[in-house]
C-alpha positions as CSV (number, residue, x, y, z in Angstrom):
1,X,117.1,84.0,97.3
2,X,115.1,86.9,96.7
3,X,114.7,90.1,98.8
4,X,111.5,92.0,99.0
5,X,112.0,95.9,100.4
6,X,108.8,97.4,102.0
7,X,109.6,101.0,102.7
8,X,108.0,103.1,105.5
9,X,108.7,104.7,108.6
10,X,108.7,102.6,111.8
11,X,106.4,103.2,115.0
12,X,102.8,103.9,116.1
13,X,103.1,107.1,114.6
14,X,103.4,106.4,111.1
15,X,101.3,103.4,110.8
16,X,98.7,103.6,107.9
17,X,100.3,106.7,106.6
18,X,100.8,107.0,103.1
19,X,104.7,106.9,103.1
20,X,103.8,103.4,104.7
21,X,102.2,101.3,102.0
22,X,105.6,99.7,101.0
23,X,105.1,98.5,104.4
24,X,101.6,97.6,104.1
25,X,102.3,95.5,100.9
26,X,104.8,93.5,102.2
27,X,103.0,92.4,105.3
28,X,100.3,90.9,103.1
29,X,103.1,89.4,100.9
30,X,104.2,87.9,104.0
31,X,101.3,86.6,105.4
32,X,100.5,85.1,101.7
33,X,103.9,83.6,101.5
34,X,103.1,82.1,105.1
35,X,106.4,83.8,106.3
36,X,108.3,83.4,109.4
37,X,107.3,85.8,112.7
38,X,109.6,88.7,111.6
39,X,112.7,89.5,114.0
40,X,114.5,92.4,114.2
41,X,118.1,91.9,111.7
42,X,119.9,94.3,109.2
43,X,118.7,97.5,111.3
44,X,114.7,96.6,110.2
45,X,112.2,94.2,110.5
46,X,113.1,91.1,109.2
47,X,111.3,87.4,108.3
48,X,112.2,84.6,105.9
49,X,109.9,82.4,104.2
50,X,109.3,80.5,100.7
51,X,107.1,81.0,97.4
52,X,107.4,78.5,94.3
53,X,110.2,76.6,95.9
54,X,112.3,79.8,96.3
55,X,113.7,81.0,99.6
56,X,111.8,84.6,100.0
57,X,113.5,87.6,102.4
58,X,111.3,90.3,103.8
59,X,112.7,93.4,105.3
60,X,110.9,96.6,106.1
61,X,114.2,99.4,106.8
62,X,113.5,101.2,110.5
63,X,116.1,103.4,109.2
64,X,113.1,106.3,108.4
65,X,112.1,106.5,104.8
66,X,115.3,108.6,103.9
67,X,118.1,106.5,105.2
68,X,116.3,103.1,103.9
69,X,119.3,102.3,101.7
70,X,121.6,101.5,104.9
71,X,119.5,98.5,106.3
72,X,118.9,96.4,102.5
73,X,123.0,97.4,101.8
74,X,123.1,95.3,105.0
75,X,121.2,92.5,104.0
76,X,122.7,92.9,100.2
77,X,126.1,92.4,101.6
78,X,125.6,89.4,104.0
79,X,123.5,87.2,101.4
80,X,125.5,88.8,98.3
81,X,122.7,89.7,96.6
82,X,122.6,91.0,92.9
83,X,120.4,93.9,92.0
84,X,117.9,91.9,89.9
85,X,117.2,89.8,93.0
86,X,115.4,92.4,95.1
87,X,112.2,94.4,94.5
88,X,111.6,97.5,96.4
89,X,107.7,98.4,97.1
90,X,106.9,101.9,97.9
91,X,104.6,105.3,97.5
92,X,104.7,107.0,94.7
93,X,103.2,110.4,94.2
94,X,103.0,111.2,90.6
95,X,100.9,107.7,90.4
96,X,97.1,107.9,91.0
97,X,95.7,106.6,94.1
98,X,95.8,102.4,93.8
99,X,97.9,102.1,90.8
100,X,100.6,100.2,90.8
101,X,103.9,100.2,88.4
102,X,106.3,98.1,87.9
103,X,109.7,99.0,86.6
104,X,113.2,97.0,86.1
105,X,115.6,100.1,87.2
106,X,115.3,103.6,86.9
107,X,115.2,106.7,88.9
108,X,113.9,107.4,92.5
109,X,111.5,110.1,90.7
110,X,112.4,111.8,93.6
111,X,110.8,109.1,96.3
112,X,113.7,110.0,99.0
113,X,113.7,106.0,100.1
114,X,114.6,104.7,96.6
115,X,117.2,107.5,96.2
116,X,119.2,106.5,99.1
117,X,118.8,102.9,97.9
118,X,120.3,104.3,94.8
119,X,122.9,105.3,96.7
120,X,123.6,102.5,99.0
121,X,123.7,100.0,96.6
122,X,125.4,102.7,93.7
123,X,122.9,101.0,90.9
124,X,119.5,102.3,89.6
125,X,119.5,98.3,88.0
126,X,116.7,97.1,90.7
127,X,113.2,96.1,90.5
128,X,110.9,98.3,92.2
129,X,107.3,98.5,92.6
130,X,105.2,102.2,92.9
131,X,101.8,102.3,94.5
132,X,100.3,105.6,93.7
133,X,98.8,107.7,96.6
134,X,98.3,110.8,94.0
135,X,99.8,114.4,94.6
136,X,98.9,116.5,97.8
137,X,96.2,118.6,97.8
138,X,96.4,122.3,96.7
139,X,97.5,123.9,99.7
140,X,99.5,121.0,101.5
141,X,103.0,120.5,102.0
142,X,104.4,117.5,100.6
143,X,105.6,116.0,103.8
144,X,102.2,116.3,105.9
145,X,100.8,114.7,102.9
146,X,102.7,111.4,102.8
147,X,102.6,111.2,106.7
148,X,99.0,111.9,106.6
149,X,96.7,109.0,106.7
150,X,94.4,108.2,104.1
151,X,90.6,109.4,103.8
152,X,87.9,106.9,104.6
153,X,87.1,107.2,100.6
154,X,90.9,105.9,99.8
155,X,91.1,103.4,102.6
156,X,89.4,100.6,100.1
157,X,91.3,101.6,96.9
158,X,94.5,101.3,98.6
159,X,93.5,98.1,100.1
160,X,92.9,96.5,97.0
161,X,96.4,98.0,95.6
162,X,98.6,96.8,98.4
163,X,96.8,93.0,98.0
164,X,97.4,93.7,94.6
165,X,101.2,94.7,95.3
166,X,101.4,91.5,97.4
167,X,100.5,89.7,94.9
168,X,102.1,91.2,92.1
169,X,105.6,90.6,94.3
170,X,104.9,87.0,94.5
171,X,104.2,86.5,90.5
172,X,107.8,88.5,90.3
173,X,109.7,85.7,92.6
174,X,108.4,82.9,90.0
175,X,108.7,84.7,86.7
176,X,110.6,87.6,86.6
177,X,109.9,91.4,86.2
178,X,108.9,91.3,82.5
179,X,105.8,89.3,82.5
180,X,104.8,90.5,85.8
181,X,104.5,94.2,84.4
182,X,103.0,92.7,81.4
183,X,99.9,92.0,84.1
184,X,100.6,94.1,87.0
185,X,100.9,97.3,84.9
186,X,97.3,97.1,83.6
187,X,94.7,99.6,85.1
188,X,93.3,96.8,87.6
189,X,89.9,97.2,86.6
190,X,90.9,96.0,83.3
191,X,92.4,92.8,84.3
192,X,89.6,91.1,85.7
């Protein structure tokens, strides 16, 4: 089984936000995947489905962004899950708008929902997947940035990266991190 971790915040309020593309991404995966109606399990919402013969489990936290790492320790501990068996998809400010990176482990870079991950699951050794929504503007505080909404001018670009997350998640379940950064990594207009 594999695990794939949108991050967000739950509720009206933060829907379409930046801090919610982890949350955007993995609703496409889901729907791509043809997924399960999601239910609410492990303190998030939940919903099981399959890609290339593999069972696939979806959970976006409602924990809030900074406490994500409680609800997938949840889910870790009930399917006994090793670390290379989930991906977590989420913003990333020091990325530009639409790109996406792909790493095997690493540090939270400061992205609050990856660090308490970190610390749920005491390992760095995860797959994760960034989606850049670029730094604030000069002048804005780094909180009303990622719970602002994006402009009508980044509403297409980060539609295309969070299909292109999706996507990306799905060529990870069937062959592993490596080759999928080998493609996914790639500015995206160069890869078609």
């Amino acid at each position: 089984m594999k695990l794939i971790v949108g991050l967000g915040n739950p509720g009206r309020k933060y829907e379409q936000t930046r801090h919610n593309v982890g949350f955007m991404a993995v609703a496409k995966f889901a729907a791509l995947i043809h997924a399960d109606p999601s239910k609410i399990r492990f303190e998030g919402e939940w919903a099981e489905g399959t890609s290339n013969g593999e069972k696939m489990a979806i959970l976006c936290p409602h924990t809030y962004m900074n406490a994500s790492g409680k609800s997938v320790r949840k889910a870790v501990d009930f399917f006994k899950l090793v670390p290379e068996d989930i991906i977590v998809i989420c913003d990333d400010l020091n990325l530009p708008t639409g790109r996406i990176r792909l790493r095997p482990s690493g540090s939270s870079g400061g992205q609050k929902g990856l660090a308490d991950i970190v610390r749920h699951l005491g390992t760095e050794s995860f797959p994760r997947l960034r989606i850049g929504i670029d730094r604030p503007p000069q002048g804005w505080e780094v909180v009303d940035y990622v719970l602002g909404k994006f402009s009508k001018s980044e509403q297409e670009t980060i539609e295309a990266a969070t299909t292109r997350a999706a996507y990306a998640a799905i060529e990870w379940t069937s062959v592993g991190i490596t080759s999928t950064m080998t493609k996914f990594n790639a500015d995206p207009e160069s890869s078609r």
